[in-house]
VOTOR-55719 format. One record per residue (C-alpha): residue in one letter; z, x, y. Coordinates in steps of 0.001 Angstrom, whole numbers, plus 500000, padded with zeros to 6 digits. Layout:
BEGIN
AZXY/...
This chain:
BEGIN
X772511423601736596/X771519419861736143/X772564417794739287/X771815414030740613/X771121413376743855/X773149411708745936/X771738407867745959/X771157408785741977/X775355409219741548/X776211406391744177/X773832403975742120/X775965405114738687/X779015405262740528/X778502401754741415/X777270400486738188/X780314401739736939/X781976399890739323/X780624396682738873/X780574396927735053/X784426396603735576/X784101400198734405/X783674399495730919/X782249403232730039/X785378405007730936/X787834405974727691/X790852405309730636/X791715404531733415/X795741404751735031/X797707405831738218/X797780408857739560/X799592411493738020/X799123415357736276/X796456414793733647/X794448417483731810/X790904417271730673/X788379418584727628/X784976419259728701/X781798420455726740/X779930423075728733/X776205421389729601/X776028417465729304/X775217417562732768/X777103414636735268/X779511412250733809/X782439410204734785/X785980411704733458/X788295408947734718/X790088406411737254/X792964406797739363/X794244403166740424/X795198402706743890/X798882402272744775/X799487400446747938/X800225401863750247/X797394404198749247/X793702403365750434/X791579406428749028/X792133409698747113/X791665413630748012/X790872416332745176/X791124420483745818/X791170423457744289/X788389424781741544/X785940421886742511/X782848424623741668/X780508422633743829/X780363419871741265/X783988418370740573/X784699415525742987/X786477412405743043/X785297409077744945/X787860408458747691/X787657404470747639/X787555403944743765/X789712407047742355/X786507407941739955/X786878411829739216/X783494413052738276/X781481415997737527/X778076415806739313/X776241418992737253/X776945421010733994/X779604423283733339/X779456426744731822/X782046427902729563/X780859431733729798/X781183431046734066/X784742429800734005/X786823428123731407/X789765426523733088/X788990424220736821/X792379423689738603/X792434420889740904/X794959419049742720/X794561415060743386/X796771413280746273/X796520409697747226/X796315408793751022/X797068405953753364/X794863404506756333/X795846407025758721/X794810409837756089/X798582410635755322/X799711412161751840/X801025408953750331/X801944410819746361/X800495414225744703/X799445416466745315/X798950416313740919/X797692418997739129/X794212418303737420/X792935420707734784/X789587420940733428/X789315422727730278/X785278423888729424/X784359423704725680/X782042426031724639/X778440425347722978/X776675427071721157/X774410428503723908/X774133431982723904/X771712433738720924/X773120436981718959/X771783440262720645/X771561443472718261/X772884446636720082/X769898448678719709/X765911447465720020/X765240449348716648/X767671451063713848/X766121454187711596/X768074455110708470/X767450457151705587/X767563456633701740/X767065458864698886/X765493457840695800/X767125456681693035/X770075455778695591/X772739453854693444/X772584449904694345/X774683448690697063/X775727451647698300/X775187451328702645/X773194453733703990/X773014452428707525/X774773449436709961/X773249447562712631/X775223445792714797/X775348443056716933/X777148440681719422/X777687436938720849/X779007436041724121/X779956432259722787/X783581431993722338/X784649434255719290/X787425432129718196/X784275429445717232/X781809429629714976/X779626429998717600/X780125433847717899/X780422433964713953/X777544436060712822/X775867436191709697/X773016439098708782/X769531438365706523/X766851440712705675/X763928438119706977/X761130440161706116/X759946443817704198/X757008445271704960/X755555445842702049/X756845444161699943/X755025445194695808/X757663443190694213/X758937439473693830/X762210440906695051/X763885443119697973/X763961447012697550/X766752446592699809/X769924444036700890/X772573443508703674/X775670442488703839/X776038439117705439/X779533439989707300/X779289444126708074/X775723444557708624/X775860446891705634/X772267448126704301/X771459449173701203/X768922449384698104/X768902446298696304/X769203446926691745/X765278446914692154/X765016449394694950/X767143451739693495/X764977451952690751/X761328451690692453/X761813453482695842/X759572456442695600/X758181458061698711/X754918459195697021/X754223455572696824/X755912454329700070/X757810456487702318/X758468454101704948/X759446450779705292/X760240448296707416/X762701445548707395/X763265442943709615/X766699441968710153/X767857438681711270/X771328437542712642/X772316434354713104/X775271432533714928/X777554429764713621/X778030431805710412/X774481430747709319/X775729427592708099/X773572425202710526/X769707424834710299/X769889424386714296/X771873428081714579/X770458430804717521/X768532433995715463/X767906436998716807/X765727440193714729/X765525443451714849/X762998445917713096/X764750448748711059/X762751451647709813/X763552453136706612/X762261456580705627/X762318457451701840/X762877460813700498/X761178462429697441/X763124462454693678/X762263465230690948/X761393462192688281/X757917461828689312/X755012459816687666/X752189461919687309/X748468461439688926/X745898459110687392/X744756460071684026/X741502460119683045/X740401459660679300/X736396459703678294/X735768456821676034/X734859456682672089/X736404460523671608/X735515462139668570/X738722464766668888/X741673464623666389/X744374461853667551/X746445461715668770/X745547463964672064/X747918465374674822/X746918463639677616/X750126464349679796/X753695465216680324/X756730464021682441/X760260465491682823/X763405464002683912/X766126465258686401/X768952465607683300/X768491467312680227/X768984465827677199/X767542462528677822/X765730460140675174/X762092459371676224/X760698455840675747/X757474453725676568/X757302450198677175/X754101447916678292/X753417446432681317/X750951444055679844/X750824442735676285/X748855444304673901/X748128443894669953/X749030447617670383/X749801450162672870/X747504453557672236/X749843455400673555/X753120457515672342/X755529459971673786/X757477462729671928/X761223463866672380/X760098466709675070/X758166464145677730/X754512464818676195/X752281461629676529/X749626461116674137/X746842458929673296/X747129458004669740/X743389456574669120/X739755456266670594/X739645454257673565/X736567451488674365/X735499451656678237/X734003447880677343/X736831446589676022/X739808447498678405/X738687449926681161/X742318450589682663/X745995450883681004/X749340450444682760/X752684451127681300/X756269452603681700/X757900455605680345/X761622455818680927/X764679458439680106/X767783457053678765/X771335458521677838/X773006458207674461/X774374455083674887/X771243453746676046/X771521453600680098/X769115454571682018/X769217457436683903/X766185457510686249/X763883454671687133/X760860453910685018/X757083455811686117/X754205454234685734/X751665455590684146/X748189454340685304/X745050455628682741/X741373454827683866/X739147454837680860/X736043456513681929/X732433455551680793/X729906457227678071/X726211455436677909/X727258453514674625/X725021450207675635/X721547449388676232/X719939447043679203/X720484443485678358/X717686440981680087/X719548437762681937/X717237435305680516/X715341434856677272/X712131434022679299/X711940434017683078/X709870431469685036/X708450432507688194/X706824429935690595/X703989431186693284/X701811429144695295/X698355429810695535/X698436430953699172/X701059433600698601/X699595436952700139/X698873440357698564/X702500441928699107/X704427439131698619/X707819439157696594/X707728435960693838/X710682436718692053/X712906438874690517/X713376439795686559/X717063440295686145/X719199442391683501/X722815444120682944/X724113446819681087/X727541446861679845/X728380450638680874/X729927451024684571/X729062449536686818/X727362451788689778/X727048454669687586/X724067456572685799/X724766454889682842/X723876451493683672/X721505452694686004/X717754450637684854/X714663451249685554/X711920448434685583/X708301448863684915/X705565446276683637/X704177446818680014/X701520443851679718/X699921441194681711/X698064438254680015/X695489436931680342/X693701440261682368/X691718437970685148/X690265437952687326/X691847441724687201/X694083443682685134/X697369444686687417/X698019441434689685/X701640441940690039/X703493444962690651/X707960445185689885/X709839447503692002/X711211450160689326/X714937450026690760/X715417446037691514/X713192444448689470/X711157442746692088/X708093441046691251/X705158441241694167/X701496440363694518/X699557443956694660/X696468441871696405/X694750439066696681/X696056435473695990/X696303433528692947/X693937430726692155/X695484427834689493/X691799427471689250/X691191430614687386/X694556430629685760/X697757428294686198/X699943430960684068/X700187434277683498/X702381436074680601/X704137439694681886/X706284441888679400/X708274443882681752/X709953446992680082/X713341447806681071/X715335451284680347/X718469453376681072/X718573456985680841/X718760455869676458/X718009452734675832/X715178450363677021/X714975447171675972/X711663444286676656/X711868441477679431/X709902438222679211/X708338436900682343/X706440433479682566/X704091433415686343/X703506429674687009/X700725429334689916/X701493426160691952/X699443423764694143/X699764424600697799/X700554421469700079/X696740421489702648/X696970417532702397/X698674414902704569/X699541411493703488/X697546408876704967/X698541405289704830/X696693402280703834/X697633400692706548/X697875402137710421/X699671398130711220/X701851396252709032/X701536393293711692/X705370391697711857/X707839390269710275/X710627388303711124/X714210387762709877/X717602386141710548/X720009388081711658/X722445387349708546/X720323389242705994/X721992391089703812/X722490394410703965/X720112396173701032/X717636393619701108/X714214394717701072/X711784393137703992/X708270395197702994/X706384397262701390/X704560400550702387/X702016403357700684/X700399406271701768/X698297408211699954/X698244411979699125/X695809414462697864/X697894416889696700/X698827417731692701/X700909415423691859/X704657415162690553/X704848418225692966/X706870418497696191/X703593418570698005/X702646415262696679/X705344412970696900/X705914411213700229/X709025410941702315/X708816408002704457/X711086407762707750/X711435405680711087/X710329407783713561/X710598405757716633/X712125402008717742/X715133402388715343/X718040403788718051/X720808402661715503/X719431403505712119/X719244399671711090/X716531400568708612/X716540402589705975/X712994403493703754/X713364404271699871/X709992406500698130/X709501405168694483/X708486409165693448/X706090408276690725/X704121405381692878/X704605406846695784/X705156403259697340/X708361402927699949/X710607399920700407/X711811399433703597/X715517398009703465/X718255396509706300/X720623399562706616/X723156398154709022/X723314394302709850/X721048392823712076/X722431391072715297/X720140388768717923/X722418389331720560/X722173393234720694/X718706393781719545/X716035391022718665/X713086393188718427/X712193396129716658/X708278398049717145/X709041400895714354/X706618403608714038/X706959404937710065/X705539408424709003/X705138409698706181/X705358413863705620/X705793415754702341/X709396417916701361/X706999420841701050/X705844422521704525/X702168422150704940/X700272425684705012/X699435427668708109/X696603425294709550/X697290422301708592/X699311419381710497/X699959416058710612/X698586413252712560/X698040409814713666/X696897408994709929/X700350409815708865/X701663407035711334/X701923403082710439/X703509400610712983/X705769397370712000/X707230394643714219/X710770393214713413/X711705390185715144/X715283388775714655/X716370385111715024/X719346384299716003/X721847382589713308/X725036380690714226/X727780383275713516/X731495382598713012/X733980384041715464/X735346387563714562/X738726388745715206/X739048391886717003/X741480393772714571/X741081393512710285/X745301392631710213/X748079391994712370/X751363392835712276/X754458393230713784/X758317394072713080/X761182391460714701/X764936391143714307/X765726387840712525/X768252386541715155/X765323386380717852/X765751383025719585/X763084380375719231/X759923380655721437/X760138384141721792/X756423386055722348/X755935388003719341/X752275389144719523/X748431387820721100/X746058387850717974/X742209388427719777/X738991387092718469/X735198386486720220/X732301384289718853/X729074386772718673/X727475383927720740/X729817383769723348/X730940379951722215/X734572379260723145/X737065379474720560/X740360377815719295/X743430379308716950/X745369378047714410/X747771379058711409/X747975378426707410/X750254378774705309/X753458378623707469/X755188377258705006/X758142377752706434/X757329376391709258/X759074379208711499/X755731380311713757/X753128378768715922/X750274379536717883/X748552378690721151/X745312377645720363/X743587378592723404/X744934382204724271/X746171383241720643/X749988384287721798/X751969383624718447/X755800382221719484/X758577381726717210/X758928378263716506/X762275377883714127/X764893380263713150/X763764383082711264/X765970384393708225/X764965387572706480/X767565386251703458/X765042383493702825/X762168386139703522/X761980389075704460/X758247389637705030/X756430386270706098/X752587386565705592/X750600383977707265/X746695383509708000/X745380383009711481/X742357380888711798/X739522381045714336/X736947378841714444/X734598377527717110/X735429374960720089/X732226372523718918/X731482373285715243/X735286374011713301/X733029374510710115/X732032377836711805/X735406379880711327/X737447383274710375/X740508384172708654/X742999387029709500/X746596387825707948/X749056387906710561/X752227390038708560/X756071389868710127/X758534391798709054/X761944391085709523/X764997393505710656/X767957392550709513/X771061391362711020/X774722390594709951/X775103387242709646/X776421386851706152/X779915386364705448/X780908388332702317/X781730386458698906/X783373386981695962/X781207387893692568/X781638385276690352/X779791386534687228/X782547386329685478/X785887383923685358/X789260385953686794/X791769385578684335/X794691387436682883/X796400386453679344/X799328384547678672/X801984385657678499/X801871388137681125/X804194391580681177/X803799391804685430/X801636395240685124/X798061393655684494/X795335393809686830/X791595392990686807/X788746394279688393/X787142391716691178/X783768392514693207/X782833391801696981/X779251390802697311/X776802390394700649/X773327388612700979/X772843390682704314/X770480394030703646/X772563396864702571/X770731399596704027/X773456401916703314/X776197401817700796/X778097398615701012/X782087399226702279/X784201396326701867/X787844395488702797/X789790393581700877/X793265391751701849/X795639389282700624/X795918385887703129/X799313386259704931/X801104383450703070/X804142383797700950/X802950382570698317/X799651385028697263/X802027388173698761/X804956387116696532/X802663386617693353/X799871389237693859/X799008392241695581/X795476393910695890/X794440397419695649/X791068399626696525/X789043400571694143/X785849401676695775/X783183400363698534/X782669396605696510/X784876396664694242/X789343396373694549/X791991395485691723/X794046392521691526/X797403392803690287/X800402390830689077/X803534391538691137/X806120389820688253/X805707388173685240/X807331384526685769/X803627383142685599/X802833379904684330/X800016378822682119/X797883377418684630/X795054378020686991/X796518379888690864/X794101379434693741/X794666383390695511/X793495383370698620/X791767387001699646/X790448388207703383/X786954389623702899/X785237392347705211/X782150393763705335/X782531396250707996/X779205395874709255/X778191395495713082/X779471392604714032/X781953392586711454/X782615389699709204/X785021388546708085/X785866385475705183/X788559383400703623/X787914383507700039/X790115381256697513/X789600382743694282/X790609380919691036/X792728382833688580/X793442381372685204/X796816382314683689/X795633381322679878/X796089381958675738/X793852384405674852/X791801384990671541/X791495387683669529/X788535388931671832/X790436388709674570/X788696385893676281/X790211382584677439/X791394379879674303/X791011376528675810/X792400374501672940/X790544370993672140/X792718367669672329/X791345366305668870/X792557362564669443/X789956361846671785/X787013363958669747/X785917360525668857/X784863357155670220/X787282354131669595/X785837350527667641/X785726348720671061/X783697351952672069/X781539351811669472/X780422348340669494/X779610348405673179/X777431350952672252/X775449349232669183/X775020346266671291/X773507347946674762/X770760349884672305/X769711346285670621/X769044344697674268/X767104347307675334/X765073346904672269/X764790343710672458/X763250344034675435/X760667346019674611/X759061344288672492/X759432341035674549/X757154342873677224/X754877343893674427/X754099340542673374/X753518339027676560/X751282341710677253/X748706340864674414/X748732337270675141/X748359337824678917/X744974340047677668/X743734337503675176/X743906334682677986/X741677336433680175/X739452337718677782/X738495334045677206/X738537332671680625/X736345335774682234/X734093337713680085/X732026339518682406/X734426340124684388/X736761341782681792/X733385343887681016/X732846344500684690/X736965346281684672/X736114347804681735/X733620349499682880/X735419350289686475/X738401351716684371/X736145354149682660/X734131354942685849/X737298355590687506/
């Protein structure tokens, strides 16, 4: 049982206290008062009893349980613990108020504490494991067997309402149960499927685990308990008979008898149906049960058959669940050996030993597999050419592998040799081609031109790929083999792989390339030592050495380097309301050559963040709005104290959370207006809108202003979250244009709330029904006085126009004369410029 400790309680019970108490529902005088409390929760705070002069402190007895108390200066009852519903489910306690000298002053009143129960206590099944019986062919739904169980929650909850579930059946052949359970009783029984499949010579046992859960099964979060119920089948007379076994191409008369079956009810119509489909079924069955096969059967083209027979009444019911037949097609020696390839190719190196295996000639035979029939036998017909001797290879009769009876092979005295290998059954025998290449073996090292490639040095901001040298070794090996070509590697002086060596394969020449990028400040020298070795292993005797080994000296120089930041992005997540120089994050970056560094920002457009420039905190430097944006991307810029050029970029990302601080509006997409003249019943549809993220469905209020007026004239009605109806109340309207003015809510946290004043036009209506504003045609025109005013502004304006056109020209001419050059001169600086 959860308790605080005492200084833990006194510390809430004075919070409480000097939070004016603001967590409890109520507070009052003393007086009888009952209570509802949820079992668990551990302590809380149930109420205050005010003190009544002349009262100084409280007393509480009775039922107290070790954790019911009250605090004698403040009246605070309390429960310092959890209570337990299945322990007790009523506390009676009696509360008197006392003066200075400890004297009853009122009460005692009777305090009562009644527990709620939670769902705390799991189902439990009444036995550890259930057994039950069930014949075959049982009729569906029909219980053979109950388990039971029990709940000590409260049973009047749904906490001690129990539901049953078959959670698992082992096995299980088919998509669905053999067997079901009644949610409510407990009730088992075979399922439409298992009263048609059960059949002890298949399975007589199973077992089912049964689950029970609490609160009716109706909650994900419910208790389960399971139990393990053993089923025992028993046997039915409507039996499928035993595997039957048909030989393959059969030359007797079709169709053949090949079985029989017999159902538990005379009189009964026999059928077959497929499990699989087929162009055709080669099977039948007559009116008395006989199964036959109705043609000659091909091993090679369908080795097994499944189907169904079934009995049915008159009206075409079935009386006992289908058999399965099962019928293994069995194999005659019908095919002959088959060899895997056309020609094989078989490598061997010239070193291989007498004894050796070199390879393996591979064929099939379509008969069974593992049987006599596509048993083969291997045995070598011809070798060509017949030197140095005739029989150089020897097969293995039963695998087909290929050795060297003695000495090696020389490419000297022949680099091929032509087998015909002759493969049989215990019919047929078929002829295998086999191609013997002989191979160079790898007795050479590479040696390198070179045993010092002297140095080389580069700046640090090479790019990665680029090649710095070139290498060759030499090898006297065949070539185009993998003895010849060379694989070059760093052996030593290369701790992080910087380096990386390519082999052109038909030079033999490697490139040595920058792998990683090179950096003065971790590592300025390199001393590599490159070998060079084959992808072949070297025979028995052979090795490599020093000639296989070239040295090269790297030296790197060191290049000014911007300053990197420390992460690729930044970003963070803020409330919009956050006042202005608030901390949001510290962006990081370093200059590679330890230089000092300063920060700055682009592209605050807004102009709502900034940035110290020595440490790299980013404050808030404005109001932020997430209705103007709501994600604000930015860059951060790093760049060197002494050289600025030298500088990095990062994107520094805020999102902002939104808050409510939008008053609602009203839509106006469309004008509000209702036709003249009006009956008093017609309403329009008008919509509340927010600019504030909805991140749940938007629920509006809507109100009419409490003025005579709009509550006289109009009255508003819901219509769902954003949208209401406003309606006429009478019909003594004029045609005219009403200002209505509506209380908006959004409901959201804070709520807010807004004054709206929204403009309804009482107006003639056209034959769409859309507002008919009719045109005063009088004044469709301009009068003479109008008119003239008009002609005479457009003149002076012309006029001038062309005045400033003409002194223009002669302005030009004038200077033209007096300045030659120097007009030439501007000429020429106009077209420069």
């Amino acid at each position: 049982m959860l308790k605080l400790c005492g200084l833990q309680f006194l510390l809430l019970i004075h919070s409480a206290m000097w939070l004016s108490l603001e967590g409890l529902s109520v507070t009052g005088p003393l007086k009888d008062m009952d209570f509802s409390v949820q079992e668990g929760g551990g302590p809380r705070i149930l109420h205050q009893f005010k003190l009544e002069p002349p009262a100084v402190s409280f007393r509480i007895s009775g039922e107290k349980a070790g954790i019911i108390d009250i605090e004698p200066r403040t009246g605070i009852l309390y429960i310092n613990g959890s209570l337990d519903w299945e322990t007790k489910q009523v506390h009676k306690l009696q509360v008197e108020s006392l003066d200075e000298n400890g004297k009853r002053v009122k009460g005692p009143y009777a305090v009562t504490i009644y527990v709620e129960d939670i769902n705390d206590n799991p189902p439990e099944f009444n036995q550890t494991k259930y057994y039950g019986v069930v014949r075959q062919n049982s009729r569906p739904g029909k219980p053979f067997m109950y388990v039971h169980a029990t709940d000590h929650d409260d049973p009047t909850t749904l906490h001690a309402q129990l539901s049953y579930s078959i959670l698992h059946h082992f096995p299980n052949p088919y998509e669905e149960m053999l067997f079901q359970i009644d949610s409510e009783t407990g009730a088992i029984s075979p399922s439409r499927k298992g009263s048609y499949y059960l059949d002890p010579q298949k399975q007589d046992t199973f077992i089912l685990v049964v689950s029970v859960k609490d609160m009716a099964g109706t909650t994900t979060n419910a208790f389960t308990s399971s139990v393990d119920v053993i089923i025992t089948v028993k046997e039915s007379l409507w039996k499928a008979p035993p595997t039957i076994h048909i030989k393959e191409n059969s030359t007797q008369v079709h169709p053949v008898n090949i079985s029989k079956v017999q159902s538990n009810e005379p009189g009964v119509i026999y059928g077959i149906f497929e499990k699989e489909k087929l162009p055709r079924l080669p099977f039948s069955i007559s009116e008395n049960g006989d199964i036959y096969v109705t043609q000659p059967l091909d091993r090679e083209e369908k080795d097994t058959y499944t189907f169904y027979v079934v009995s049915k009444d008159n009206t075409g019911e079935l009386v006992d669940k289908p058999l399965q037949i099962h019928i293994i097609v069995e194999d005659i020696n019908d095919n002959p050996p088959v060899c895997q390839q056309d020609l094989t190719i078989i490598e061997v190196q010239e070193n291989e030993k007498g004894g050796s295996n070199i390879g393996t000639v591979f064929a099939t035979d379509m008969d069974e597999k593992d049987s006599l029939n596509s048993r083969l036998h291997f045995q070598i017909q011809s070798q060509e050419p017949e030197f140095p001797s005739q029989n150089l290879f020897y097969i293995q009769q039963d695998t087909g592998t290929l050795q060297l009876t003695g000495r090696s092979l020389s490419k000297r005295e022949s680099a091929k040799y032509f087998l015909k290998v002759l493969v049989t059954d215990p019919q047929f025998e078929t002829i295998c081609n086999v191609e013997v290449h002989v191979i160079d073996i790898n007795d050479q090292i590479p040696i390198f031109k070179n045993s010092d490639y002297g140095s080389v040095t580069l700046a640090e901001d090479i790019p990665i790929g680029s090649v710095i040298l070139e290498i060759e070794a030499t090898d006297g090996d065949e070539p185009a083999t993998g003895s010849s070509l060379i694989v070059y590697q760093v052996k030593e002086g290369d701790p992080n792989n910087t380096f990386t060596i390519e082999t052109d394969s038909e030079t033999n020449r490697g490139f040595i390339r920058i792998g990683k990028a090179l950096d003065f400040e971790t590592m300025p020298v390199y001393n590599l030592v490159i070998n060079a070795t084959n992808p072949e292993p070297l025979v028995e005797g052979v090795e490599y050495n020093a000639s296989s080994l070239t040295k090269l000296k790297v030296s790197v120089t060191n290049v000014d380097e911007p300053p990197a930041f420390r992460k690729p992005f930044y970003k963070t997540e803020v409330s919009e309301d956050i006042p202005v120089n608030t901390l949001l994050m510290t962006v990081e970056a370093y200059d590679p050559e330890g230089d000092s560094v300063r920060y700055s920002l682009e592209g605050d457009v807004r102009k709502w963040l900034r940035i110290d420039s020595a440490t790299g905190q980013v404050y808030t430097a404005s109001p932020l709005d997430r209705e103007t944006e709501e994600v604000y991307s930015i860059e951060v810029v790093v760049s060197e104290l002494n050289n600025a050029a030298q500088k990095s970029k990062v994107f520094l990302t805020l999102h902002l959370r939104d808050v409510n601080d939008n008053y609602p509006q009203i839509a106006m997409d469309y004008p509000t207006f209702f036709c003249y003249p009006v009956s008093g019943r017609e309403r329009t549809l008008i919509q509340a809108t927010d600019a504030d993220e909805q991140l749940f469905y938007s629920k509006f209020t809507f109100s009419l202003a409490d003025e005579m007026n709009a509550r006289n004239n109009w009255e508003i009605s819901k219509f769902n979250a954003t949208h209401a109806f406003l309606s006429l109340k009478h019909a003594n309207f004029e045609e005219k244009v009403y200002d209505v003015p509506i209380i908006l809510n959004d409901n959201g946290k804070p709520p807010l709330e807004n004054k709206v004043n929204l403009k309804v036009s009482i107006c003639k209506c056209s034959s769409e029904n859309s507002c008919f504003i009719e045109i005063d045609r009088q004044h469709s025109w301009p009068t003479a006085g109008q008119a003239i005013g008009i002609l005479l502004a457009v003149l002076i304006v012309i006029g001038a126009i062309l005045a400033g056109v003409f002194w223009h020209m002669r302005y030009k001419e004038k200077n033209e004369k007096s300045h030659p050059k120097d007009a030439k001169d501007n000429a020429e600086l106009n077209r420069l410029t």
